[in-house]
C-alpha positions in Angstrom: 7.1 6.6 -18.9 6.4 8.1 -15.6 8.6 6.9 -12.6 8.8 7.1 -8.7 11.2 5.5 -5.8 11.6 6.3 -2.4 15.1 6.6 -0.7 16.3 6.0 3.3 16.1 9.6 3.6 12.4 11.4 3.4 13.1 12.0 -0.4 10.7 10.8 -3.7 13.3 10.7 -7.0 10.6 11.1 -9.9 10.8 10.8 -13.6 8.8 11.8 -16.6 10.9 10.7 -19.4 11.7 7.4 -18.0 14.6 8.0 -16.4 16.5 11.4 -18.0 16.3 13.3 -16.3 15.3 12.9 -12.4 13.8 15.5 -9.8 14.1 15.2 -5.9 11.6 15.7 -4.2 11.3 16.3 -0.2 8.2 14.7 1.8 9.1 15.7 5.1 6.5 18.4 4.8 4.4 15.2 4.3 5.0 13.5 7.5 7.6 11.3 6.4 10.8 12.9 8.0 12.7 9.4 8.7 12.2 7.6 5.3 9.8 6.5 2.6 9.8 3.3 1.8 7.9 2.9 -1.4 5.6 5.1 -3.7 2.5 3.8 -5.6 0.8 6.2 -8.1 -3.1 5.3 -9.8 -2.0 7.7 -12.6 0.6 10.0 -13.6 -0.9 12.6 -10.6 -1.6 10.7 -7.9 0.4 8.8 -5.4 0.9 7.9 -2.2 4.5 7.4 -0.1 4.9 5.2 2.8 7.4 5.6 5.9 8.3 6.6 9.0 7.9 10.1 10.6 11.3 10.5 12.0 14.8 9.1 11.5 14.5 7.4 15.0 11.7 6.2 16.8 9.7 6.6 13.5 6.0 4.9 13.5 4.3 4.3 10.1 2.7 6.9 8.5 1.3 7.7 4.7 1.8 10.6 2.8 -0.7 11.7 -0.7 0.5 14.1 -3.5 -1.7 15.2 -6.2 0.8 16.6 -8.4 3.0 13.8 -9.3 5.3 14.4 -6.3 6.7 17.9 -6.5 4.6 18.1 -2.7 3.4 15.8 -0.5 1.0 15.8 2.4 0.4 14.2 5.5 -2.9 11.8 5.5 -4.0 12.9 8.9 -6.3 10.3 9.2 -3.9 7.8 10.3 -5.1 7.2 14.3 -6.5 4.2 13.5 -3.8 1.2 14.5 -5.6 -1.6 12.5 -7.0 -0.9 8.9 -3.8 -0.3 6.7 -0.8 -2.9 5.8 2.3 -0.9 6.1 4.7 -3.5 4.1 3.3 -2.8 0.6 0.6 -0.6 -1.7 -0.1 -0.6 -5.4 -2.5 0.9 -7.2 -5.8 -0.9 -8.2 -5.9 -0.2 -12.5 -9.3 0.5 -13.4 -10.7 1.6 -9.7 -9.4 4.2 -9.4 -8.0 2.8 -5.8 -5.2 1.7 -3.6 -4.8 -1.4 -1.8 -2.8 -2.0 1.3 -0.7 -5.4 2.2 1.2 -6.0 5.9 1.7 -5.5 9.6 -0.7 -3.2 10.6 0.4 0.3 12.7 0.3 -0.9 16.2 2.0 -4.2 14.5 -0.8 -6.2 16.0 -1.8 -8.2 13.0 -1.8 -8.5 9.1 -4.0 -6.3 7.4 -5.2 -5.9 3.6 -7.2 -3.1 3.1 -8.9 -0.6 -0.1 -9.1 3.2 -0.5 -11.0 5.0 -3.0 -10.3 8.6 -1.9 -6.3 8.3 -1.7 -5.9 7.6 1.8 -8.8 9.1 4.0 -10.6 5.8 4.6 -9.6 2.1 4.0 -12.4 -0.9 4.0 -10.5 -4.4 5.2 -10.8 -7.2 2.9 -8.9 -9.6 5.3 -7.0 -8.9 8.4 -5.7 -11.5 11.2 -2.5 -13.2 12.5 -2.3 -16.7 10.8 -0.1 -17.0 7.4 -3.5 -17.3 5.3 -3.2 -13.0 5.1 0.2 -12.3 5.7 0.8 -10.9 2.5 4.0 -9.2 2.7 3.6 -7.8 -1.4 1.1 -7.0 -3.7 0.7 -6.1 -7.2 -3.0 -5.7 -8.9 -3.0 -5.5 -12.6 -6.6 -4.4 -12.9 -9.4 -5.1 -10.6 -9.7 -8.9 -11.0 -6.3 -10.2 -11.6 -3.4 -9.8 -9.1 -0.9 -11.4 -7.2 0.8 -11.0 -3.1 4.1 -12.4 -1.7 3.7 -13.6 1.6 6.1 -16.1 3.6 7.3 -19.4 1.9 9.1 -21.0 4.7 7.2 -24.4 5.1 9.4 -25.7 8.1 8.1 -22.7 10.3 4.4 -23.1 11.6 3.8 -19.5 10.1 5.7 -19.9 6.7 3.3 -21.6 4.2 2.0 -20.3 0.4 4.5 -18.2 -0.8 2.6 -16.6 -3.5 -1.3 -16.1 -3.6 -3.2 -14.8 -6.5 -6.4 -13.0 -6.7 -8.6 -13.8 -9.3 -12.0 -12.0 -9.1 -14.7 -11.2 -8.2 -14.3 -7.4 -9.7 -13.0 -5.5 -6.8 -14.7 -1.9 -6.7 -14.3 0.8 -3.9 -18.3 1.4 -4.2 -18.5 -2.3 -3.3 -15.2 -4.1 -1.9 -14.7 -7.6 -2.0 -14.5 -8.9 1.5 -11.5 -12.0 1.1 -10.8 -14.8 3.5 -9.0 -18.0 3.8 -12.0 -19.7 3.5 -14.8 -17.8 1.0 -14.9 -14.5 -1.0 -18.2 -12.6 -0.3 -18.9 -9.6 -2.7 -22.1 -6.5 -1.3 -25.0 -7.1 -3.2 
């Protein structure tokens, strides 16, 4: 079994023989100089890291690698402050995708958000400020099933849920599912 982590330094820790034996690898080259806080990889190639770009000040950035982590680079197209959630990102099994959960760049609002071509563009399936999408966590199991974390305090105004799962309509990059509090629409 393949396997990634990130560390507090701008290093991925990969393993191909589920765990024996592990190879560092750097991502500062990848615009992650301050830390990478979690990996997510659609197959045993592809990945992306998330971080900061420097050890202080840092802002959010992304980083892709197509050869199961020995290099990483940047994902330059990263200006915009609203489309990707910077707390969390699985792979999507079966769309060949990424999803995005969190804060958004200029920590403005709660974004999640799709990619179908590692990182270029994102489509937003739900973004705003109330607790109904401030998922915090997300795991997809394939591309109708899957589950996000968001707060569980129910004494403060914003903590309600806890745990929200996603069951279907099929998402697909082609045609992303748009997801609300209030309805699901699918493209036609």
């Amino acid at each position: 079994a393949n396997i990634w982590f990130g560390t507090n330094e701008p290093h991925v820790h990969a393993s191909f023989h589920s765990g024996k034996p592990w190879t560092l690898n750097a991502t500062a080259n990848g615009g992650l100089a301050g830390q990478v806080e979690g990996v997510a990889f659609r197959n045993a190639t592809n990945g992306i890291a998330w971080g900061l770009s420097a050890a202080t000040n840092g802002i959010n950035n992304l980083a892709r690698t197509s050869d199961g982590g020995a290099t990483w680079t940047a994902i330059a197209t990263l200006t915009t402050n609203s489309t990707i959630g910077f707390n969390d990102f699985c792979a999507v099994p079966g769309a060949n995708a990424f999803m995005s959960v969190g804060i958004n760049k200029a920590q403005s609002g709660y974004v999640t958000s799709i990619t179908g071509d590692d990182g270029n563009t994102w489509t937003v399936l739900e973004n705003g400020i109330t607790n109904d999408v401030r998922m915090l966590q997300v795991q997809m199991i394939d591309t109708v099933s899957g589950w996000a974390g968001c707060f569980s305090d129910t004494t403060h105004p914003l903590g309600k849920n806890g745990m929200d799962r996603y069951m279907g309509p099929k998402i697909s990059v082609a045609c992303p599912v748009s997801i609300t509090a209030s309805k699901t629409t699918v493209c036609s």
